[in-house]
C-alpha positions as semicolon CSV with decimal commas, in nm:
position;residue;x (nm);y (nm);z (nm)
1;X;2,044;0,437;-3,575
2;X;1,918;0,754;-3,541
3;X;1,714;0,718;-3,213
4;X;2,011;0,493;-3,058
5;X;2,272;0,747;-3,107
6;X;2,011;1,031;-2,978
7;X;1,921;0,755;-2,674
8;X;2,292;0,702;-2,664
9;X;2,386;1,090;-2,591
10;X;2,087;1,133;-2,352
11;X;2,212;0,845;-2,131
12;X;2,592;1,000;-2,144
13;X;2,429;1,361;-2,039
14;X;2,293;1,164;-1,759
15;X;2,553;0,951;-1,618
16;X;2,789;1,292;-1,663
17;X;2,528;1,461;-1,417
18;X;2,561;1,196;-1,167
19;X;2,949;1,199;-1,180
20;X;2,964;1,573;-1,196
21;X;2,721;1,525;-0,879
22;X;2,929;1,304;-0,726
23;X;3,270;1,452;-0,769
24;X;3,089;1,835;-0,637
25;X;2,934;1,685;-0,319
26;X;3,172;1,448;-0,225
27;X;3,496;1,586;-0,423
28;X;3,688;1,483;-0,032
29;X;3,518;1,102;-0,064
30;X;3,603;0,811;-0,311
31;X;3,299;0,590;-0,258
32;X;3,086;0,759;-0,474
33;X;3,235;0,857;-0,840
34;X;3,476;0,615;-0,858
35;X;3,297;0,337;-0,865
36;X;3,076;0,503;-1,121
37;X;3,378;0,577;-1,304
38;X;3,507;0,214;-1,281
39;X;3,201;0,052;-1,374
40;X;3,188;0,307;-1,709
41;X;3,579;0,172;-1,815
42;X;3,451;-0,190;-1,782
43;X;3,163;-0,131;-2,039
44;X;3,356;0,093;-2,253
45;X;3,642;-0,169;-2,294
46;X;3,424;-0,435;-2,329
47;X;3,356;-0,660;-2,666
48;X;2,996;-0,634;-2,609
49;X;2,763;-0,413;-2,901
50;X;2,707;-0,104;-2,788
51;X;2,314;-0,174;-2,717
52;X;2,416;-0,445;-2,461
53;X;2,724;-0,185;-2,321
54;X;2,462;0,114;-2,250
55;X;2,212;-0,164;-2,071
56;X;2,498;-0,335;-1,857
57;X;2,622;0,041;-1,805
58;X;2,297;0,125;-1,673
59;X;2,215;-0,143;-1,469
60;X;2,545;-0,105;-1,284
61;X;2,538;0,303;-1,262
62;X;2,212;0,203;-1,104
63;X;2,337;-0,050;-0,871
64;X;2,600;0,213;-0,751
65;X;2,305;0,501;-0,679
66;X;2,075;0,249;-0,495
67;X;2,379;0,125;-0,269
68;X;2,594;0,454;-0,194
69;X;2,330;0,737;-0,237
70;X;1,980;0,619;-0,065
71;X;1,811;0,886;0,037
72;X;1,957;1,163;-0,135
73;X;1,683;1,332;-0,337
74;X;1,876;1,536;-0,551
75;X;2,101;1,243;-0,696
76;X;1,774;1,030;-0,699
77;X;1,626;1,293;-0,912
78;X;1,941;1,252;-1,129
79;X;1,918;0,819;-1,148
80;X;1,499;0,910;-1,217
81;X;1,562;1,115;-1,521
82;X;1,833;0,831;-1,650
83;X;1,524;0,585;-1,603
84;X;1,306;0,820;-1,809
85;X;1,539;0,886;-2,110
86;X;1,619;0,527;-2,142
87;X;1,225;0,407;-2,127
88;X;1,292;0,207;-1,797
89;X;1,019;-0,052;-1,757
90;X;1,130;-0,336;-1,502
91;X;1,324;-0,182;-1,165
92;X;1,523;-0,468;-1,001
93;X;1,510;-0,283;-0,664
94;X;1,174;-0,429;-0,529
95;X;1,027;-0,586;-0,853
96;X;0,898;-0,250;-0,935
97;X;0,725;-0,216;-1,340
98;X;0,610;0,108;-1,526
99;X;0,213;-0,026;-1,662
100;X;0,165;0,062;-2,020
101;X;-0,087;0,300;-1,866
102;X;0,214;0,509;-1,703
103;X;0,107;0,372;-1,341
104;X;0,380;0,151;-1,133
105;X;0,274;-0,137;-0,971
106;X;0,468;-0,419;-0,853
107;X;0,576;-0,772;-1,043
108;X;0,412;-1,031;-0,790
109;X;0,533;-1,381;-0,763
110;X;0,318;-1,662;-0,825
111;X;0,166;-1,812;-0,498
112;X;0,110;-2,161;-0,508
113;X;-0,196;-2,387;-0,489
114;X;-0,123;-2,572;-0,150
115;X;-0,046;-2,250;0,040
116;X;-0,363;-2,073;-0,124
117;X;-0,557;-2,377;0,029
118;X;-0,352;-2,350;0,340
119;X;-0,407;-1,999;0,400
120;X;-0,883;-2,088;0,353
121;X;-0,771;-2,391;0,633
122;X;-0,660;-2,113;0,852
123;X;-0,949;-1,874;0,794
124;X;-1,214;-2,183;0,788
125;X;-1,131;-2,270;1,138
126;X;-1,119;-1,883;1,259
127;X;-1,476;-1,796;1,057
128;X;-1,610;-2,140;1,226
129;X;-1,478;-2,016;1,597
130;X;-1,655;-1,705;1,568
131;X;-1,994;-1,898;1,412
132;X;-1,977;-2,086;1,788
133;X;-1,975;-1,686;1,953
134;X;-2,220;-1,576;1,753
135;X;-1,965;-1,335;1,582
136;X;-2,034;-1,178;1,275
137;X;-1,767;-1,276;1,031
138;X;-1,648;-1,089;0,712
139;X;-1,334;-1,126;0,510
140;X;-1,323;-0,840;0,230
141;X;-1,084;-0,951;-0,084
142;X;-1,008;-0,553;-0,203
143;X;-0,847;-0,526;-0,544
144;X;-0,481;-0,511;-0,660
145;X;-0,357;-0,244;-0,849
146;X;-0,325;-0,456;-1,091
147;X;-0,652;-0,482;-1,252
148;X;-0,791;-0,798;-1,346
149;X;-0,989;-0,708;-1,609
150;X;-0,709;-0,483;-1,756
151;X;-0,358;-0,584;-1,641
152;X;-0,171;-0,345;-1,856
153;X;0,181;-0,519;-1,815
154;X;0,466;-0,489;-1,982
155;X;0,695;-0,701;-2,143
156;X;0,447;-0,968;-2,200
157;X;0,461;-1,027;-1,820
158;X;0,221;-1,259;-1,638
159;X;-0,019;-1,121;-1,362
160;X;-0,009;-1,416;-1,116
161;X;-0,161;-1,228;-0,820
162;X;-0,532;-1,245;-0,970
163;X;-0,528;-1,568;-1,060
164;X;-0,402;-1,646;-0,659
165;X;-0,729;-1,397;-0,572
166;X;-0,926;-1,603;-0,787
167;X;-0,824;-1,951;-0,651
168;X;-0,861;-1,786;-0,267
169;X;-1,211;-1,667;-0,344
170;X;-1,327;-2,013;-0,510
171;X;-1,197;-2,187;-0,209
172;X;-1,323;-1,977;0,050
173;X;-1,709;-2,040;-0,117
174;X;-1,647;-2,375;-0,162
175;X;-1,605;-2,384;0,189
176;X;-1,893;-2,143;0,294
177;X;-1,662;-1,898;0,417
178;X;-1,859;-1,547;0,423
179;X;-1,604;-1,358;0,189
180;X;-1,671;-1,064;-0,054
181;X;-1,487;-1,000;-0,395
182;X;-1,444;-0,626;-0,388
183;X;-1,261;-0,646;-0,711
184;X;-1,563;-0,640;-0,907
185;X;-1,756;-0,400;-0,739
186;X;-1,459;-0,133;-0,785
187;X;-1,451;-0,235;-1,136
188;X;-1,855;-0,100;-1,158
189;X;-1,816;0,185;-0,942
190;X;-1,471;0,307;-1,084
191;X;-1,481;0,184;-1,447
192;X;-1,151;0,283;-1,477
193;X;-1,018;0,066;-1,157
194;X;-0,667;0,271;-1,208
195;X;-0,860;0,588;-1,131
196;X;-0,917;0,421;-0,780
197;X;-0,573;0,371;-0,736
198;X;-0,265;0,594;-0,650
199;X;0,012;0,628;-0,991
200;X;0,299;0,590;-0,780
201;X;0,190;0,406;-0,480
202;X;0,027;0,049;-0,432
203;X;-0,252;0,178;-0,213
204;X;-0,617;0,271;-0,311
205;X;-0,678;0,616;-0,285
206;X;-0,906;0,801;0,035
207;X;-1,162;0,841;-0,218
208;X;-1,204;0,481;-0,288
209;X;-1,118;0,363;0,095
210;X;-1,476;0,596;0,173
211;X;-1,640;0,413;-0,101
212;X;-1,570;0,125;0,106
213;X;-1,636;0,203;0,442
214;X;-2,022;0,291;0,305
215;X;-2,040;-0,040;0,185
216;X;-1,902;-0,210;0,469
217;X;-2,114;0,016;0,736
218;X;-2,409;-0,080;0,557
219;X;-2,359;-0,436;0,591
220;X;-2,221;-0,414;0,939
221;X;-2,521;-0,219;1,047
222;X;-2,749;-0,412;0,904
223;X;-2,633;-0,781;1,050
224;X;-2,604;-0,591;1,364
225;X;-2,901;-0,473;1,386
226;X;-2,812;-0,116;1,453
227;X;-2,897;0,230;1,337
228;X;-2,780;0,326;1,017
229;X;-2,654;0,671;1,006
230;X;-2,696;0,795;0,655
231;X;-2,503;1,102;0,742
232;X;-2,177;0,986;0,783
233;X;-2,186;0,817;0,453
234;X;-2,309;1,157;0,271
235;X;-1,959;1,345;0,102
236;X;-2,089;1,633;0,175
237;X;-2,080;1,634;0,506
238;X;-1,688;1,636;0,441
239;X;-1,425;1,831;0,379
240;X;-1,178;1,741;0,125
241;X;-0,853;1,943;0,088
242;X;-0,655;1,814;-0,234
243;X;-0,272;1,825;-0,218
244;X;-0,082;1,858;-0,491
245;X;0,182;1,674;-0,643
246;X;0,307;1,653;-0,275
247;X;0,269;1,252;-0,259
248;X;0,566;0,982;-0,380
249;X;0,404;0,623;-0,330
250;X;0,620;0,291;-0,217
251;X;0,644;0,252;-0,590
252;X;0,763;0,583;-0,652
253;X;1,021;0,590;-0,421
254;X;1,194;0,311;-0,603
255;X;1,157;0,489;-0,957
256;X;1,199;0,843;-0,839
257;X;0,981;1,115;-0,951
258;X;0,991;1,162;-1,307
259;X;0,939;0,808;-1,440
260;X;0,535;0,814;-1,295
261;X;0,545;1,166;-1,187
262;X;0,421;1,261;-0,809
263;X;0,063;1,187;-0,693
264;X;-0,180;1,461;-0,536
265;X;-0,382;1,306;-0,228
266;X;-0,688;1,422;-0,073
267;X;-0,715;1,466;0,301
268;X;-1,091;1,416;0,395
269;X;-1,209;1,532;0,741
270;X;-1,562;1,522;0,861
271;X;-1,745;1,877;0,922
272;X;-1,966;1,707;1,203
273;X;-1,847;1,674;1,573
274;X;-1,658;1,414;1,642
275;X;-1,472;1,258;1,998
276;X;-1,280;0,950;2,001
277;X;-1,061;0,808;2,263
278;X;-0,709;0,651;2,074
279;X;-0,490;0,381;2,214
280;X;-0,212;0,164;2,151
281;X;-0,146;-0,100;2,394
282;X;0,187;-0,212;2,279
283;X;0,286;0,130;2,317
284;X;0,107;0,237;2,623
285;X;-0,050;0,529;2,441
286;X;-0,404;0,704;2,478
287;X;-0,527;1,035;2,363
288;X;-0,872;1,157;2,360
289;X;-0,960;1,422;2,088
290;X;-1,141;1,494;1,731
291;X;-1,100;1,330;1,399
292;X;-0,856;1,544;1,289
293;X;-0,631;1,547;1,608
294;X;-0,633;1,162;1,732
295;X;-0,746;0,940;1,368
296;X;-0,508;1,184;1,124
297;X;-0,135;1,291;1,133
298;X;-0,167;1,603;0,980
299;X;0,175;1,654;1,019
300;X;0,293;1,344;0,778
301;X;-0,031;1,556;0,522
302;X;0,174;1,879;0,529
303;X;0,547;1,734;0,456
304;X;0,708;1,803;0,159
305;X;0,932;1,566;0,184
306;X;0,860;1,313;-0,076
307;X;1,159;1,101;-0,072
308;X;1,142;1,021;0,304
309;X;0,804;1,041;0,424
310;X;0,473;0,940;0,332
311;X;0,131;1,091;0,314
312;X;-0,084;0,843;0,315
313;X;0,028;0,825;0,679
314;X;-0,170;1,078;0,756
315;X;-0,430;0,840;0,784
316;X;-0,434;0,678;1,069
317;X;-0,053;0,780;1,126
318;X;0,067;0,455;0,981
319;X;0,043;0,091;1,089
320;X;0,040;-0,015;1,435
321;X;0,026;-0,368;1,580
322;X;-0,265;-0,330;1,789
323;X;-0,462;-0,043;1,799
324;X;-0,825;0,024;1,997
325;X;-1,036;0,359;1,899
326;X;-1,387;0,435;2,107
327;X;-1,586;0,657;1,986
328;X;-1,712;0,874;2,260
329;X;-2,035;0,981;2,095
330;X;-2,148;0,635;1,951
331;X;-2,515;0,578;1,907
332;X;-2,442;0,218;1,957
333;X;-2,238;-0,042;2,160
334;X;-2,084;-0,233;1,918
335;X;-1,733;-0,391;1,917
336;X;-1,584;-0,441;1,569
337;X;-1,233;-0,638;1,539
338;X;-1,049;-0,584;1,207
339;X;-0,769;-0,790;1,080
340;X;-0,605;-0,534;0,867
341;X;-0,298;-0,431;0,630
342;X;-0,231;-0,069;0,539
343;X;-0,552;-0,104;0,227
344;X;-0,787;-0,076;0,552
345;X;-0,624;0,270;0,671
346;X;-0,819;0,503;0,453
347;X;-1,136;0,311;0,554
348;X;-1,111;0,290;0,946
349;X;-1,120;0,671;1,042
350;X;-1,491;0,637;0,885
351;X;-1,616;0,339;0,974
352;X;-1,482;0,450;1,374
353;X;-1,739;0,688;1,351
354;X;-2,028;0,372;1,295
355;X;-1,963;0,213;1,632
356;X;-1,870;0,202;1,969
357;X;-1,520;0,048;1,933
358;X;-1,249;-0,041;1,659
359;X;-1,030;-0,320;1,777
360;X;-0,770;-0,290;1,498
361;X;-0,463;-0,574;1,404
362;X;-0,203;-0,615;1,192
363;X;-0,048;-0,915;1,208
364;X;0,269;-0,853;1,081
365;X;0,563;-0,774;1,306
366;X;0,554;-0,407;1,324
367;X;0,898;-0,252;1,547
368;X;0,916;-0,560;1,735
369;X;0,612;-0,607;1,825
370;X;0,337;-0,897;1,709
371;X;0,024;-1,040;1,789
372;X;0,030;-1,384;1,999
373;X;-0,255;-1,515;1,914
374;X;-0,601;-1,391;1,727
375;X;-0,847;-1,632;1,897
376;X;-0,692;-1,483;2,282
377;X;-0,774;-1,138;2,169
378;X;-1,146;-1,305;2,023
379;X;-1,206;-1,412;2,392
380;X;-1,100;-1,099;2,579
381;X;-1,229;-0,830;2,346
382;X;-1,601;-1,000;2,275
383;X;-1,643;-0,835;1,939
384;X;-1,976;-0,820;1,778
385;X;-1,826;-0,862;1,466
386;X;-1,471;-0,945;1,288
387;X;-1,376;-0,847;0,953
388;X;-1,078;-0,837;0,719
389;X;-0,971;-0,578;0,524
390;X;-0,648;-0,717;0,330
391;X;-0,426;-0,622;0,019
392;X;-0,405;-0,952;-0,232
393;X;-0,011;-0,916;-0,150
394;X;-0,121;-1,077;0,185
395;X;-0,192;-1,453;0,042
396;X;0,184;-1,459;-0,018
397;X;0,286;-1,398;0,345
398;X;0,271;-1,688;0,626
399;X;0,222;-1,449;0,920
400;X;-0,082;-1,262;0,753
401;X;-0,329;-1,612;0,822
402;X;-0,139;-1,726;1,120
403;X;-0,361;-1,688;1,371
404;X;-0,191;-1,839;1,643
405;X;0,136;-1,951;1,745
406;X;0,184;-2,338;1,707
């Protein structure tokens, strides 16, 4: 009784911060405290125990912050603190979970067998169009957060996303699909594959994105028969400025900061000389400059704004529909098309500086604008190869293996 008064008491303190908040910021406004207020009466005067009225309380006062404050850091602060006195586990908003572990991943639904098999049809007849052209053809499964050889959930909840990785990967053999697990080989290289991973964010970390592109440029160079460059792969020939408890993942966002804490990300920029010519076709944009000023927003590195920006953005600056990035001091001529998600932003400022030209997608609709067709873009482009670099979360979503329009 002891612990459920003290739990009791903290949760009051809390709620009273948000209302005293409330009634200070917006003392001329009713939409805030009084429905906070309102929602405290109905639990109070209801028959429930007083175990069920503090969770119903909760979830409500919660309901009330996500809808009427959003962005507000300093009441989100307030509803993140609330999360961490009551031992918050499972966030509605966005099927967030805190891991045993005290990283936040995502609750994934279940993906089903005949869409797993639908999504290998799709990728069988792209991998056997490229086979025809001579194209190289890759697809690279990279891990979820959620490990699979340590899930760490909560709640006895049930990791379906592996088990849909699993299936994928068993069909896309079966069908002599060139595909590589990446799941294991973090697993060996991390041994800890939540060390590879950001605590508040569902993206791998820089560090582990370079582990990758040296794996992939290997391979690439060596079915392409091109010079391998050992020194872009060598970290020291980098420089790697660490910031601090600057970085508040997807995950985090949803939380707030104190249930995970804040991430620190590194920012890794080559020493060497460096040109590269950027565009974006959908956006009729082109500059020419160095690693740091066309492949990195340096800007979205420096903000301190946790709540409302992101700086993983820095790489890359984010997710584009279609972007194309020559490298104007390649020792090659090489054209490499990558189907991508966010996962493969960490890992195509490196691999840029491999080949001639990065012929980057995303499939999904990003501002409006989407990709017509894959195989149109095969013919005009003439890569020498075409890989994939996609988050698991991608075998749930249509668009992400529709490769055409019908």
């Amino acid at each position: 009784m002891k612990l459920s008064m003290n739990r009791y008491k903290a949760v009051c303190i809390s709620v009273a911060m948000v209302i005293l908040s409330g009634m200070t910021g917006y003392a001329h406004k009713s939409t805030f405290f009084k429905p906070v207020i309102n929602e405290i009466k109905n639990c109070i005067n209801s028959e429930t125990p007083l175990n069920d009225k503090l969770n119903v309380g909760i979830k409500g006062v919660n309901k009330i912050i996500n809808d009427q404050i959003g962005f507000k850091s300093c009441y989100f602060d307030i509803y993140s603190l609330t999360q961490k006195v009551c031992g918050t586990k499972e966030f509605e908003r966005d099927n967030v979970i805190l891991l045993n572990n005290g990283y936040l991943a995502y609750k994934r639904n279940s993906v089903s067998t005949e869409k797993i098999e639908n999504r290998v049809e799709s990728l069988n007849k792209l991998y056997n169009y490229c086979k025809n052209k001579n194209i190289y053809f890759k697809y690279y499964i990279t891990p979820d957060k959620l490990s699979k050889y340590d899930n760490e959930l909560p709640n006895d909840l049930e990791d379906h996303i592996n088990p849909a990785v699993d299936k994928f990967y068993s069909l896309t053999n079966a069908e002599k699909i060139p595909c590589e697990d990446l799941r294991e080989s973090v697993h060996k290289e991390f041994g800890d594959d939540y060390s590879a991973f950001f605590i508040t964010d569902h993206h791998w970390k820089p560090q582990t994105g370079f582990w990758a592109f040296k794996n992939i440029y290997k391979e690439l160079s060596k079915e392409l028969r091109v010079k391998y460059n050992k020194s872009i792969t060598d970290s020291n020939n980098y420089s790697t400025e660490t910031k601090k408890e600057i970085f508040l993942g997807s995950q985090g966002k949803i939380t707030g900061r104190f249930v995970a804490g804040v991430d620190d990300i590194d920012i890794i920029t080559p020493n060497f000389s460096t040109s590269f010519t950027v565009s974006q076709p959908f956006k009729d944009f082109t500059a020419t400059g160095n690693y740091k000023d066309v492949l990195m927003r340096m800007d979205f590195a420096e903000s301190t704004d946790m709540y409302n920006s992101s700086q993983y953005a820095a790489y890359l600056g984010g997710d584009f529909t279609y972007e194309i990035i020559k490298n104007n001091m390649s020792e090659n001529d090489k054209k490499i098309m990558i189907i991508k998600d966010s996962y493969a932003n960490c890992v195509i400022p490196f691999l840029s500086m491999g080949f001639d030209e990065i012929h980057a997608f995303d499939l999904r609709e990003i501002t409006g604008y989407k990709i017509d067709s894959v195989y149109k873009y095969i013919d005009s482009i003439k890569p020498d190869a075409l890989i994939f670099l996609y988050s698991p979360l991608r075998l749930s979503s249509d668009e992400s293996f529709k490769f055409e329009n019908e």
